[in-house]
N, CA, C and O atoms as a Tinker XYZ file with bonds, in Angstrom:
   320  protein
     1  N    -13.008000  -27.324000   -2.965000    73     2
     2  CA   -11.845000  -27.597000   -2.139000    64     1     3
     3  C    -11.249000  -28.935000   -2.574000    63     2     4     5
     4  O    -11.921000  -29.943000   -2.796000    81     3
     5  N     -9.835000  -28.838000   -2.681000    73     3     6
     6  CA    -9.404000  -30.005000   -3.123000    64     5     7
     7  C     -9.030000  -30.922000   -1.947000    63     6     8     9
     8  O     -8.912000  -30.560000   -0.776000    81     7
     9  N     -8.880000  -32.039000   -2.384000    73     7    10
    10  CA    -8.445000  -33.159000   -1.141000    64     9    11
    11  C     -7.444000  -32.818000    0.006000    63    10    12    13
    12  O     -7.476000  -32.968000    1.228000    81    11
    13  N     -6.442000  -32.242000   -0.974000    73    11    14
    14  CA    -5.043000  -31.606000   -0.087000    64    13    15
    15  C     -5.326000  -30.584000    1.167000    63    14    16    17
    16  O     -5.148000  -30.674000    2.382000    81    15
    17  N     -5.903000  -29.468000    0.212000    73    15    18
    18  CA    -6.387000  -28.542000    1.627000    64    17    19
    19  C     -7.164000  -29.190000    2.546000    63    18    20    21
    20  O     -6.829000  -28.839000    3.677000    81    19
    21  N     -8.176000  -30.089000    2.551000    73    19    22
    22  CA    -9.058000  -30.567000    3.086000    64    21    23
    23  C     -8.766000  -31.347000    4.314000    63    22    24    25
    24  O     -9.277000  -31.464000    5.428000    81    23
    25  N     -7.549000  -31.931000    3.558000    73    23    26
    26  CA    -6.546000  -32.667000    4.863000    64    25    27
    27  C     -5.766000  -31.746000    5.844000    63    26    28    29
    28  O     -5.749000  -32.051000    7.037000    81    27
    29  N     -5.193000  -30.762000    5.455000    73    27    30
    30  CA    -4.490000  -29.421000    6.259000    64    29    31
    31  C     -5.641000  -28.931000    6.727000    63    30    32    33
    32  O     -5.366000  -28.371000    7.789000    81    31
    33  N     -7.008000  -28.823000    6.460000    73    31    34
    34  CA    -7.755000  -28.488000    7.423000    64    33    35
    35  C     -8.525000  -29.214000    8.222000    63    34    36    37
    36  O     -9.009000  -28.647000    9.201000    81    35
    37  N     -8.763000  -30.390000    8.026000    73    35    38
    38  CA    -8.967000  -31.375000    8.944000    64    37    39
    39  C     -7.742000  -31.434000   10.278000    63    38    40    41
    40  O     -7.878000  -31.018000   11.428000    81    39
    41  N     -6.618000  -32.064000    9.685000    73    39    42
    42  CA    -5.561000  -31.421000   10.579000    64    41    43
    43  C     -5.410000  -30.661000   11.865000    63    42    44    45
    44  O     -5.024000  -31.072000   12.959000    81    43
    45  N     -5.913000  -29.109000   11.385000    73    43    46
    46  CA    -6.258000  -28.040000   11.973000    64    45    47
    47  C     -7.203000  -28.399000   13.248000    63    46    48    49
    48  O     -7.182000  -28.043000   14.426000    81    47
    49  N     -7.920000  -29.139000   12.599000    73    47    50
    50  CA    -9.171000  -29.131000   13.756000    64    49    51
    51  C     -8.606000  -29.401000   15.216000    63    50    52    53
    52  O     -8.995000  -28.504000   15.964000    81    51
    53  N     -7.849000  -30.301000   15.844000    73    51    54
    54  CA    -7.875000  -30.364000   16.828000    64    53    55
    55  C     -7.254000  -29.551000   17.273000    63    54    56    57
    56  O     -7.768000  -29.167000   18.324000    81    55
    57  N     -5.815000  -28.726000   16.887000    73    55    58
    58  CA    -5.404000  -27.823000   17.251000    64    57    59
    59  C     -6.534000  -25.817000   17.577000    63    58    60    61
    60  O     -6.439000  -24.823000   18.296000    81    59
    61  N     -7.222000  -26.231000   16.725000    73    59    62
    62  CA    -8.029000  -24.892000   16.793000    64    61    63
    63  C     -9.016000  -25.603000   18.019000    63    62    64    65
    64  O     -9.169000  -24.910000   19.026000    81    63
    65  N     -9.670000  -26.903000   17.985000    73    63    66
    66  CA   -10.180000  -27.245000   19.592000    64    65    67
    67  C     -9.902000  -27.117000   20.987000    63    66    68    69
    68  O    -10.627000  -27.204000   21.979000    81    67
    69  N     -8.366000  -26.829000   20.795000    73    67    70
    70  CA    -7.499000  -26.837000   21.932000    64    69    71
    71  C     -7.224000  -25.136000   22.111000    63    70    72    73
    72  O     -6.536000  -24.688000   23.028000    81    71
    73  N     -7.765000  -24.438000   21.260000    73    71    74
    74  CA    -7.254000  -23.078000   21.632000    64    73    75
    75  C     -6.005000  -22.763000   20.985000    63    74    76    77
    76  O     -5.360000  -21.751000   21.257000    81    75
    77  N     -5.661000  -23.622000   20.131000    73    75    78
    78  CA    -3.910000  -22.904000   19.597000    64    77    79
    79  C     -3.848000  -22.494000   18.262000    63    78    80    81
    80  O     -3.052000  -21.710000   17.744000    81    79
    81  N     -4.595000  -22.991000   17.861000    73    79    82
    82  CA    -4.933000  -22.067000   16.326000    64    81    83
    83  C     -4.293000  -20.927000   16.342000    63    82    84    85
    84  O     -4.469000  -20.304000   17.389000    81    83
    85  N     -3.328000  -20.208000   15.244000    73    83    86
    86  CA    -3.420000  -19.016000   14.738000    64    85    87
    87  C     -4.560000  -18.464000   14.678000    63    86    88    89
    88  O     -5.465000  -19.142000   15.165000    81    87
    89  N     -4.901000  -17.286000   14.176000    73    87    90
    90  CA    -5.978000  -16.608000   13.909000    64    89    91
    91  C     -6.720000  -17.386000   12.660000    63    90    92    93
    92  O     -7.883000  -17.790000   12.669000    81    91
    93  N     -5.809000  -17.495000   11.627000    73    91    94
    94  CA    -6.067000  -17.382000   10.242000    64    93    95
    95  C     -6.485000  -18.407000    9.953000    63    94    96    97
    96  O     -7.414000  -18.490000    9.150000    81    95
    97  N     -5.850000  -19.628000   10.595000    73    95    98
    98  CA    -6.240000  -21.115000   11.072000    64    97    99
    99  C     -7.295000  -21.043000   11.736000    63    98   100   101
   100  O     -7.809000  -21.937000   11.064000    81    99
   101  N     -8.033000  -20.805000   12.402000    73    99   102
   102  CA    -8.794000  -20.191000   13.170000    64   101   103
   103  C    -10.423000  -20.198000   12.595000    63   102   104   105
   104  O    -11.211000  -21.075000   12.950000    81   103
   105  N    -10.780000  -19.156000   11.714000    73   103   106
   106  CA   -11.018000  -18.794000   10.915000    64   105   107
   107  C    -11.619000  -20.051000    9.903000    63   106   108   109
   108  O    -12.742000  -20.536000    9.765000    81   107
   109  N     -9.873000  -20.407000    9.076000    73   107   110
   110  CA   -10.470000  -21.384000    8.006000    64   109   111
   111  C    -10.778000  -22.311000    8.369000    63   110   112   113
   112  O    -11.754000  -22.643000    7.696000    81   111
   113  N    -10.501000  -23.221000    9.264000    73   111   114
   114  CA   -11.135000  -23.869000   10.358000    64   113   115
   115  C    -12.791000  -24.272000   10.581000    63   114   116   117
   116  O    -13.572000  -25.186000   10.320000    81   115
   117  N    -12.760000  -22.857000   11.288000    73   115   118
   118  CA   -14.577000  -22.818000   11.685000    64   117   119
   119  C    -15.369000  -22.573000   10.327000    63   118   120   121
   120  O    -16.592000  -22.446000   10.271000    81   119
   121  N    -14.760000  -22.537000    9.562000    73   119   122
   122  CA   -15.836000  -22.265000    8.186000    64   121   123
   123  C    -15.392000  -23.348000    7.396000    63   122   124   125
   124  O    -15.931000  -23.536000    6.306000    81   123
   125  N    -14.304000  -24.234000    7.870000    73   123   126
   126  CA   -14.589000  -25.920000    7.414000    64   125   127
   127  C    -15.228000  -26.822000    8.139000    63   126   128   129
   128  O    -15.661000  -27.915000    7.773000    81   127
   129  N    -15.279000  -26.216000    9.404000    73   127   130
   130  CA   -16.719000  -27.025000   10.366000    64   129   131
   131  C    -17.940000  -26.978000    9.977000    63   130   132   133
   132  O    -18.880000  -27.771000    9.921000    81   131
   133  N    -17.673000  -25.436000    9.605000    73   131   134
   134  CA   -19.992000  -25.097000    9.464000    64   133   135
   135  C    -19.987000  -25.888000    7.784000    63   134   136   137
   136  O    -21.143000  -26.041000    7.390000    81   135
   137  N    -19.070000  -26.318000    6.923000    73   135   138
   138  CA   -19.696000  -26.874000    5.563000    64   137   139
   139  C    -19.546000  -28.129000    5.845000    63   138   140   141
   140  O    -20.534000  -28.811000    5.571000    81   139
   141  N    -18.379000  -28.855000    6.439000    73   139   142
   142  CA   -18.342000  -29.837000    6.297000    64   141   143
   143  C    -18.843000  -31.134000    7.258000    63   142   144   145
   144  O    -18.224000  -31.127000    8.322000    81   143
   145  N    -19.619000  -32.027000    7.170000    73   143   146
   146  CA   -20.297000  -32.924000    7.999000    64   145   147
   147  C    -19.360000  -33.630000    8.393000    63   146   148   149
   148  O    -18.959000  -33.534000    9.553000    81   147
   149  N    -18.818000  -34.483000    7.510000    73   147   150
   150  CA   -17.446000  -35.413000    7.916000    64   149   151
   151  C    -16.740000  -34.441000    9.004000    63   150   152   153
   152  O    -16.908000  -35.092000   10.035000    81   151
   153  N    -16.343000  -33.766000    9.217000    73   151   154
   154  CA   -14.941000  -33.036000    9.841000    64   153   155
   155  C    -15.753000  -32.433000   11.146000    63   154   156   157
   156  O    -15.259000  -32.726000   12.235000    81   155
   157  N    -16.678000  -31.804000   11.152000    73   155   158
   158  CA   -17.569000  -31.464000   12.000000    64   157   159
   159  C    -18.465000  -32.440000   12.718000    63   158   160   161
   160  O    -19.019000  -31.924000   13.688000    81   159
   161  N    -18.814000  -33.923000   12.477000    73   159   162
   162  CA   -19.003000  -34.956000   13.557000    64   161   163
   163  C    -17.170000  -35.237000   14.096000    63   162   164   165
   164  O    -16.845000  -35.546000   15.242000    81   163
   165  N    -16.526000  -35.098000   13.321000    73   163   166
   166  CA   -14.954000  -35.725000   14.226000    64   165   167
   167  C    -14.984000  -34.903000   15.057000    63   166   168   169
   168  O    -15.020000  -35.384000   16.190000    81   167
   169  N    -14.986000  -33.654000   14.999000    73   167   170
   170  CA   -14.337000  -32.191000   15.989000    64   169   171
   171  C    -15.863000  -32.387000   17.383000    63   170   172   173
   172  O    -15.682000  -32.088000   18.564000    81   171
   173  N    -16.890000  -32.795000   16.969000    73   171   174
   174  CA   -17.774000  -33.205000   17.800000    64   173   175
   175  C    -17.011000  -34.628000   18.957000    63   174   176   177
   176  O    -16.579000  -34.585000   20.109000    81   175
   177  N    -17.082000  -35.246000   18.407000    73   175   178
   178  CA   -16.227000  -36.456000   19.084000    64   177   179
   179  C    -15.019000  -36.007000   19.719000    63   178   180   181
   180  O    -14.884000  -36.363000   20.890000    81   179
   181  N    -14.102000  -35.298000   19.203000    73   179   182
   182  CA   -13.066000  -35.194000   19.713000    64   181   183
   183  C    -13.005000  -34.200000   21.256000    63   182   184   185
   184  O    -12.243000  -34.298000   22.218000    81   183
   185  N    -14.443000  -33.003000   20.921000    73   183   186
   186  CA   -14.831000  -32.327000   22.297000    64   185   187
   187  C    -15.268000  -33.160000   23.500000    63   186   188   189
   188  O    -14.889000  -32.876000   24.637000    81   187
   189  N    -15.949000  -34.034000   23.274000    73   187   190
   190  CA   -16.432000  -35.076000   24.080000    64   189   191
   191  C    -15.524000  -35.834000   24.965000    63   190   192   193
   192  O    -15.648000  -35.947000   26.184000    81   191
   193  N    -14.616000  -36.332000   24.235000    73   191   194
   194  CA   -13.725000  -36.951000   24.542000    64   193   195
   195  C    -12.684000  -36.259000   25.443000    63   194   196   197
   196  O    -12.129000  -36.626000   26.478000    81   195
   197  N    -12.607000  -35.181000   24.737000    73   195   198
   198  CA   -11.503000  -34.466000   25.653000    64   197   199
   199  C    -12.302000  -33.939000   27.251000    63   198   200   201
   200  O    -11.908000  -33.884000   28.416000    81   199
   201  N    -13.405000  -33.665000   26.651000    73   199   202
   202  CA   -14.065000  -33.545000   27.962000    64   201   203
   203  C    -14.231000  -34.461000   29.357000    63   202   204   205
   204  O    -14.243000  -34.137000   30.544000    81   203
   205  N    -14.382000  -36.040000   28.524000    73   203   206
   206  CA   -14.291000  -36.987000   29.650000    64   205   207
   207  C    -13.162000  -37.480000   29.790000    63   206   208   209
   208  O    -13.146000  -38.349000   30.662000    81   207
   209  N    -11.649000  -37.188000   29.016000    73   207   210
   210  CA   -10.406000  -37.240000   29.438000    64   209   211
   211  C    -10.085000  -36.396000   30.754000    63   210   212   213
   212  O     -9.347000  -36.822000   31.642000    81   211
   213  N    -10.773000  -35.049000   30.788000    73   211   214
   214  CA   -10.474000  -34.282000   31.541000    64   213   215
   215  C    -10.919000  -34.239000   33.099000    63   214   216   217
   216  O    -10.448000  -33.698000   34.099000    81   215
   217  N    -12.189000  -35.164000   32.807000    73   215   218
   218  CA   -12.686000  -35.925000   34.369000    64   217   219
   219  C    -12.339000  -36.645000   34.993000    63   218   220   221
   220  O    -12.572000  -36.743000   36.198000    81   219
   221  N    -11.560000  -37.474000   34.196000    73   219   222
   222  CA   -10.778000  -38.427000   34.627000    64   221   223
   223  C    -10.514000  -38.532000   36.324000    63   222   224   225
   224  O    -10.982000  -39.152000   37.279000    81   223
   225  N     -9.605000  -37.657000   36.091000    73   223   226
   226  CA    -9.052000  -37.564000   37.930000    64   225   227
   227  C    -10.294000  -37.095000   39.076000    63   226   228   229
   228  O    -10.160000  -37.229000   40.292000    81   227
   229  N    -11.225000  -36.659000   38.563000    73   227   230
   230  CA   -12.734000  -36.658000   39.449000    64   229   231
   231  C    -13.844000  -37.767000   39.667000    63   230   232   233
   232  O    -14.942000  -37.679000   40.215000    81   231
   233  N    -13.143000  -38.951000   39.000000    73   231   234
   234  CA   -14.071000  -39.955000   38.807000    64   233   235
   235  C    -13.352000  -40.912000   40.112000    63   234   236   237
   236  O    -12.213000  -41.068000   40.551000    81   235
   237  N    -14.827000  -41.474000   40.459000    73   235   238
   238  CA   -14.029000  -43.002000   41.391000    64   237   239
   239  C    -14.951000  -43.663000   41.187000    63   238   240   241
   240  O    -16.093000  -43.393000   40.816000    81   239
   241  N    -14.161000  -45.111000   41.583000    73   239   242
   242  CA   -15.326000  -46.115000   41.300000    64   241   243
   243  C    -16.152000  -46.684000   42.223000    63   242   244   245
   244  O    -15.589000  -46.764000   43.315000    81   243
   245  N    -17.274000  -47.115000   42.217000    73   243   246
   246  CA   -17.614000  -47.081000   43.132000    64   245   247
   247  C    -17.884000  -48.555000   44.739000    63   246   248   249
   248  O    -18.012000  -49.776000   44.652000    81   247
   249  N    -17.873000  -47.914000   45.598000    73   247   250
   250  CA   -17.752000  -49.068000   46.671000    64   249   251
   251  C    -17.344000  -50.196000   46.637000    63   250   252   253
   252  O    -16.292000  -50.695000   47.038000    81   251
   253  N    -18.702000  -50.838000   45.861000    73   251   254
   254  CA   -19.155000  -52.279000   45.463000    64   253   255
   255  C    -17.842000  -52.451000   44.557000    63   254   256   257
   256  O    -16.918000  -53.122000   45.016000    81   255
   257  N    -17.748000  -51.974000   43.513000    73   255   258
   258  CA   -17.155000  -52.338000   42.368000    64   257   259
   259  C    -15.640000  -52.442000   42.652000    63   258   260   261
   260  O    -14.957000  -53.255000   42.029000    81   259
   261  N    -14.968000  -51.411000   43.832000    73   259   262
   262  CA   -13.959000  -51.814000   44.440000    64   261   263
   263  C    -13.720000  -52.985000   44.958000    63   262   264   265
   264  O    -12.839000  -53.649000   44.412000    81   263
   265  N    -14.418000  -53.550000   46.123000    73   263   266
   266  CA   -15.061000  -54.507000   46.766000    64   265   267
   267  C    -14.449000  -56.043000   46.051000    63   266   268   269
   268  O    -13.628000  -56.905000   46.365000    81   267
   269  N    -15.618000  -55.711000   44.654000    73   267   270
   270  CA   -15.264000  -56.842000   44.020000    64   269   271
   271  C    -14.348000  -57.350000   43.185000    63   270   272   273
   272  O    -14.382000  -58.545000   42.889000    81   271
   273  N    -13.479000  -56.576000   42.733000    73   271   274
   274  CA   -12.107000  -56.477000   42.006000    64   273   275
   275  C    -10.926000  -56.403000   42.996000    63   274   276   277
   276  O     -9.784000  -56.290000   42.552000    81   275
   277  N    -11.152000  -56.460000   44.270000    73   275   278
   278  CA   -10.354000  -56.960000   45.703000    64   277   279
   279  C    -10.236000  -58.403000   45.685000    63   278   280   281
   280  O     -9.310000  -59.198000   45.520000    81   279
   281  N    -12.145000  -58.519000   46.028000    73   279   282
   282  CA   -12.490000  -60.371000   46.040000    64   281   283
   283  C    -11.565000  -60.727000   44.691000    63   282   284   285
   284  O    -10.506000  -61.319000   44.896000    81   283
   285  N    -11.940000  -60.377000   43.292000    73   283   286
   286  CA   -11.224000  -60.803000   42.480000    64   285   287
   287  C     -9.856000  -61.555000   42.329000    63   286   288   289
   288  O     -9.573000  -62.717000   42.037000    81   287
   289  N     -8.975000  -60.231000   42.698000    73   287   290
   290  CA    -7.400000  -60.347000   42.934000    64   289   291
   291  C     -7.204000  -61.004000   43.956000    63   290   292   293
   292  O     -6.042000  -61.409000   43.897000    81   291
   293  N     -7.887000  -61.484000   45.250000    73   291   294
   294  CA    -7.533000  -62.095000   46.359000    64   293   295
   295  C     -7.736000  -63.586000   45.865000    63   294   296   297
   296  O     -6.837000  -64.373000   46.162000    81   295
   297  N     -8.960000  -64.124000   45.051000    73   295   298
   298  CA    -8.937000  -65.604000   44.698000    64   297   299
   299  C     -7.884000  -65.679000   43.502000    63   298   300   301
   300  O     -7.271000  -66.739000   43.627000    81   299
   301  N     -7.378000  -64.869000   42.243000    73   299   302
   302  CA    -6.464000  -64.750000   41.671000    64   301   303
   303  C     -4.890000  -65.188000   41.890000    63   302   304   305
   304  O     -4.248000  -66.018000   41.246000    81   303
   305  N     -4.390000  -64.221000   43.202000    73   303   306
   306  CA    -3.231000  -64.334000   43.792000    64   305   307
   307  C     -3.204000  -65.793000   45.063000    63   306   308   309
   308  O     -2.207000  -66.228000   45.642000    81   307
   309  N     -4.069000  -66.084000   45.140000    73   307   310
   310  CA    -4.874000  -67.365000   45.946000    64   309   311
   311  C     -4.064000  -68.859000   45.063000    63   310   312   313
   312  O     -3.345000  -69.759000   45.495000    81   311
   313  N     -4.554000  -68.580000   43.815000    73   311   314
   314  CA    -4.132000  -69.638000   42.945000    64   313   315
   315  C     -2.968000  -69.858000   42.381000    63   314   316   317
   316  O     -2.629000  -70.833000   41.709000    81   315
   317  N     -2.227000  -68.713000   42.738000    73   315   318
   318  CA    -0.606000  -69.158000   42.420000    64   317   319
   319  C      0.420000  -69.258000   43.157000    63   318   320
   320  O      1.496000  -69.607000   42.673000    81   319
């Protein structure tokens, strides 16, 4: 595989992660994942990520940590 394709299929990857792949894309894709290490730790990372992008709005912080980023901003706005 030359450099060129390699990049059009790197490319590919996040779009075929997301479900939008063509077929054919699709395909050349997942059989540039299973050879390639480089491209296949990114598409690893990039699941992850999208995964804890997607929690996002289920996450809070908690009590304390509110609490103290209150105290924070209250001696902050205190000083000017």
């Amino acid at each position: 595989m030359n450099t060129r394709e390699h990049r059009a299929l790197y490319r590919g990857v996040e779009t075929y992660l997301d479900g939008e792949a063509d077929p054919s894309l699709a395909v050349s894709v997942r059989r540039h994942l299973a050879a390639c290490w480089a491209c296949s730790e990114d598409a690893e990372w990039l699941v992850l990520i999208k995964a804890a992008l997607g929690r996002i709005g289920e996450r809070r912080p908690p009590d304390l940590a509110v609490a103290r980023l209150a105290r924070y901003a209250s001696t902050v706005s205190d000083k000017r």
